[in-house]
Each structure stands twice: as structure tokens, then as C-alpha cells.
C-alpha positions as a Markdown table, in Angstrom:
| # | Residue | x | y | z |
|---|---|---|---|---|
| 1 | Unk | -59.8 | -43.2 | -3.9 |
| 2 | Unk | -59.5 | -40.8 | -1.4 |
| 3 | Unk | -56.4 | -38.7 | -0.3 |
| 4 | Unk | -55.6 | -38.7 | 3.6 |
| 5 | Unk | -54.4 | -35.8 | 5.6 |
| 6 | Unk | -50.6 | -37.2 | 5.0 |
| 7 | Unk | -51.1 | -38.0 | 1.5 |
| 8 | Unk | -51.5 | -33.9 | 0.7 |
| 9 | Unk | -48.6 | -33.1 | 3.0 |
| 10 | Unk | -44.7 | -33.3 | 1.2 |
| 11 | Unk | -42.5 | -35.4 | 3.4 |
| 12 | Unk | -40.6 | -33.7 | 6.0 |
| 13 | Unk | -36.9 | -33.3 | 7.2 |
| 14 | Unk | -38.1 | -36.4 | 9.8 |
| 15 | Unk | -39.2 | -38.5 | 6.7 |
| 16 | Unk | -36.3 | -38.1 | 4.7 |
| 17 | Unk | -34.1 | -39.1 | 7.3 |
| 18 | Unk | -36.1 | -42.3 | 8.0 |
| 19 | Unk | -36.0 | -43.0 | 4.2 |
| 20 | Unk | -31.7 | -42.2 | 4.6 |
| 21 | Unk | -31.6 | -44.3 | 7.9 |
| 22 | Unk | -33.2 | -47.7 | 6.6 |
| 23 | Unk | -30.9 | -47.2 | 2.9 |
| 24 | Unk | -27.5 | -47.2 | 5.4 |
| 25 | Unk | -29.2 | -50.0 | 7.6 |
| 26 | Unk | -29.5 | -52.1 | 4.1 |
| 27 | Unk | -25.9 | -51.7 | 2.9 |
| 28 | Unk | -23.8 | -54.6 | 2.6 |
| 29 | Unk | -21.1 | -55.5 | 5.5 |
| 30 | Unk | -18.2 | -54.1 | 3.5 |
| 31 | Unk | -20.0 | -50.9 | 3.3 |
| 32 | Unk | -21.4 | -50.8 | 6.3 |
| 33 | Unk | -18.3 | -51.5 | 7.9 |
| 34 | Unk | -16.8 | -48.2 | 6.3 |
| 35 | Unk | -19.6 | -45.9 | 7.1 |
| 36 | Unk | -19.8 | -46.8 | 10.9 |
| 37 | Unk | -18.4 | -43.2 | 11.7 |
| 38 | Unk | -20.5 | -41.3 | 9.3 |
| 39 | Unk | -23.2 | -39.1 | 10.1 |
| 40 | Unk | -26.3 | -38.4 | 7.9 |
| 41 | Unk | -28.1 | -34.5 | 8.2 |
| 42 | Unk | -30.9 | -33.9 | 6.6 |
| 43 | Unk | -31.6 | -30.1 | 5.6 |
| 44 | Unk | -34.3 | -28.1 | 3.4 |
| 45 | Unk | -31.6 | -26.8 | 0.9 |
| 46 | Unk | -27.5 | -26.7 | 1.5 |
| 47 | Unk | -26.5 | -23.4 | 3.2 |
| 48 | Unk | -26.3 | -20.2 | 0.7 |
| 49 | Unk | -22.2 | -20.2 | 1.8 |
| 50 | Unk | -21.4 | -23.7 | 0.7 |
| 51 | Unk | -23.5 | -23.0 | -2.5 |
| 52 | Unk | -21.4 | -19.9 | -2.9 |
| 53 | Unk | -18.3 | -22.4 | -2.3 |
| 54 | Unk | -19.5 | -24.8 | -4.7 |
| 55 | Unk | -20.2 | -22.3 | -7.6 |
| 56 | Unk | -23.9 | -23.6 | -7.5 |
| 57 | Unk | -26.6 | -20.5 | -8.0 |
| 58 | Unk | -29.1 | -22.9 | -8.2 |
| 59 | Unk | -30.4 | -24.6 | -4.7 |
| 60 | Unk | -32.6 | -27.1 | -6.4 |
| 61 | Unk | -29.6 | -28.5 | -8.3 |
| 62 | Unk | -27.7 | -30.0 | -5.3 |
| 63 | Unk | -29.8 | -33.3 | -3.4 |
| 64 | Unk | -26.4 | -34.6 | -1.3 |
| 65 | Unk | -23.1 | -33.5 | -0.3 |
| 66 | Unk | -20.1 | -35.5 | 1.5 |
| 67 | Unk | -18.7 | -33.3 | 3.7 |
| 68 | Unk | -15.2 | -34.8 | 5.0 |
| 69 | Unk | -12.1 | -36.8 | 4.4 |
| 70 | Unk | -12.4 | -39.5 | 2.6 |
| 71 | Unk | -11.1 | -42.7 | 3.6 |
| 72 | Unk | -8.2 | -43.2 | 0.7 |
| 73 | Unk | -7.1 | -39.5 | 2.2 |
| 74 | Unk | -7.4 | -40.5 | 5.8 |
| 75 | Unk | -4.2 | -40.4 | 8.5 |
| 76 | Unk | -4.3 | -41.1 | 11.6 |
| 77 | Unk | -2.6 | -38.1 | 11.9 |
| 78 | Unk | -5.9 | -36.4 | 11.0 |
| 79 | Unk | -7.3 | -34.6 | 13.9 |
| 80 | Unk | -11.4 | -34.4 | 12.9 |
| 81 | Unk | -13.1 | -31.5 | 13.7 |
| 82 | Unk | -16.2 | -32.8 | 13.2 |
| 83 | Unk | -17.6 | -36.5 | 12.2 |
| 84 | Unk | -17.9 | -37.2 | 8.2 |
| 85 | Unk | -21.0 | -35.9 | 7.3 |
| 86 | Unk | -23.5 | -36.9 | 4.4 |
| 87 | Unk | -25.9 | -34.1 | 3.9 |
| 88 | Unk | -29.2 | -34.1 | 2.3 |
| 89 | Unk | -31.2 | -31.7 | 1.0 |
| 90 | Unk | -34.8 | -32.1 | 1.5 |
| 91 | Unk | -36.3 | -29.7 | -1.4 |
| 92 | Unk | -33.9 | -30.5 | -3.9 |
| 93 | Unk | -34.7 | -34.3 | -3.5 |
| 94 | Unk | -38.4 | -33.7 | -3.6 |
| 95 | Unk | -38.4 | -31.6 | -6.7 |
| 96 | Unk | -35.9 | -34.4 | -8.4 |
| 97 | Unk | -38.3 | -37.0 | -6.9 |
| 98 | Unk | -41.7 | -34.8 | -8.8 |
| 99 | Unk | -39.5 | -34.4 | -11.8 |
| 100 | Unk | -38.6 | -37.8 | -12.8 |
| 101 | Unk | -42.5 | -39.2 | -11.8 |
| 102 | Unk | -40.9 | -42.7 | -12.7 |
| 103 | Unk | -38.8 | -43.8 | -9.0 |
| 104 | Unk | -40.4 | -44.2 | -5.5 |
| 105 | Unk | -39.2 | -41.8 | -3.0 |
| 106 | Unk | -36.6 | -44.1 | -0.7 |
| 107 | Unk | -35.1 | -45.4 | -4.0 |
| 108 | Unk | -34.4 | -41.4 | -5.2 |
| 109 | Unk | -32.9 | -41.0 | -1.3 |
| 110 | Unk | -31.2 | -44.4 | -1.2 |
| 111 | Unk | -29.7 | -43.6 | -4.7 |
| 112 | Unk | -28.2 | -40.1 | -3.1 |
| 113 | Unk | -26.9 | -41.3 | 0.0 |
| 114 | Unk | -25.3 | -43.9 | -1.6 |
| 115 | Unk | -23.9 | -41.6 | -4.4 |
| 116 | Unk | -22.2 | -39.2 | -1.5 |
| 117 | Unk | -21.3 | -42.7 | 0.4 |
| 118 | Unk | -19.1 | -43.4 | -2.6 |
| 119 | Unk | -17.4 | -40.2 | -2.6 |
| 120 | Unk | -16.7 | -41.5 | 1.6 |
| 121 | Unk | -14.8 | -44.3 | -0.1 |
| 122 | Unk | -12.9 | -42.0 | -2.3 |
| 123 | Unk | -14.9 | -42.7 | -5.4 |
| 124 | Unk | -15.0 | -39.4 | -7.7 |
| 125 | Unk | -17.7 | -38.5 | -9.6 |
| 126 | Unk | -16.3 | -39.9 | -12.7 |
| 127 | Unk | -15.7 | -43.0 | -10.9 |
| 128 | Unk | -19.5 | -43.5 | -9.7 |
| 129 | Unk | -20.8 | -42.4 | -13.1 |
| 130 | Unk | -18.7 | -45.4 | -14.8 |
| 131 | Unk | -20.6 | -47.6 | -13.0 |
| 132 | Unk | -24.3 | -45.8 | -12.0 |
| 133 | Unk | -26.2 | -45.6 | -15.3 |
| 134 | Unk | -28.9 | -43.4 | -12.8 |
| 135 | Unk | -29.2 | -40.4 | -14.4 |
| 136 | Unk | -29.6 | -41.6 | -18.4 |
């Protein structure tokens, strides 16, 4: 078998987004229905600042980030600044993606936009691992 040019090239910021933009366009109406507002951005890593913020040294180790209000915190008194955003980071997903060897790329992507959907919701991280058995 013999490797094409975009076989030998890593999927790009374009790619990922593509991959992030067909798992939103597949979530059921209830979900959907709650997202409508929601952006998605796709970066190489999460800015050194928010990093800082997070107490993460580590780039690699953060693939997605909600970055907003979620809805069970929501007012209408709540002037946004900015839309809800779901970030994700490009390198950190590929290198997850290489690691594990055992999931397809839009499942790895689907699986993270989902994850920082739920936090959207108002899910915590305790309250997605009860039910996402992902990571054992």
C-alpha cells in the first residue's frame, strides 16, 4: 500500500474543526437544541495565560475547554461578552489520538466536544465521569 501526500501530513486546525462540526451536527434534538448559541474554536495548544490560570504546565495535557456560563448558572440578567465557546486544541488531541492507537480520530474529537458540551449543560467533571467510562 502506498501512502498519499495527505496520508504523511497530521490533520490541520481546518480538519479538526470539520471532525468538531459533523459531531455537533449529529447530536440529538435535546442537545442540539441547547448548543444552538455555542461556538466551537479550534487552536494548536490553549493560550500559555489560561494554562497559567488553569495550573496546567503541561500543554499536551488539555484537548478541550468550555469557556462560559453554563446554562444551570445562566440569567437573563447575564450581559455576554462573548458567545459560549468550546475550544479545542489541535496538538493535544493528536498526541491523545497517537497515544491511545485504539480510536479513529472524529470519535477522540466527538468524545471531547461532547465532554466540554456537558460541562455547557452544567455537568461537572465528576458528573460526566459517572457516566463516561472513556478514559479506563
Amino acid at each position: 500500500m502506498t501512502d498519499t501526500a495527505a496520508d504523511l501530513v497530521a490533520p490541520d486546525l481546518d480538519r479538526i474543526e470539520q471532525l468538531a462540526h459533523a459531531a455537533f451536527a449529529a447530536l440529538p434534538a435535546p442537545f442540539a437544541r441547547a448548543v444552538t448559541d455555542v461556538a466551537i474554536r479550534v487552536e494548536d495548544f490553549a493560550p500559555d495565560d489560561l494554562l497559567e490560570d488553569l495550573g496546567i504546565e503541561d500543554p499536551f495535557a488539555l484537548t478541550g475547554l468550555y469557556d462560559g456560563i453554563p446554562l444551570t448558572e445562566k440569567s437573563s440578567f447575564d450581559q455576554p461578552l462573548q458567545p459560549d465557546t468550546v475550544w479545542l486544541f489541535r496538538r493535544p488531541i493528536l498526541d491523545e489520538w497517537i497515544d491511545r492507537g485504539d480510536v479513529a480520530l472524529g470519535a477522540l474529537v466527538t468524545h471531547v466536544l461532547v465532554h466540554e458540551i456537558a460541562h455547557h449543560l452544567g455537568w461537572s467533571d465528576d458528573d460526566i465521569a459517572a457516566i463516561d467510562r472513556w478514559w479506563e
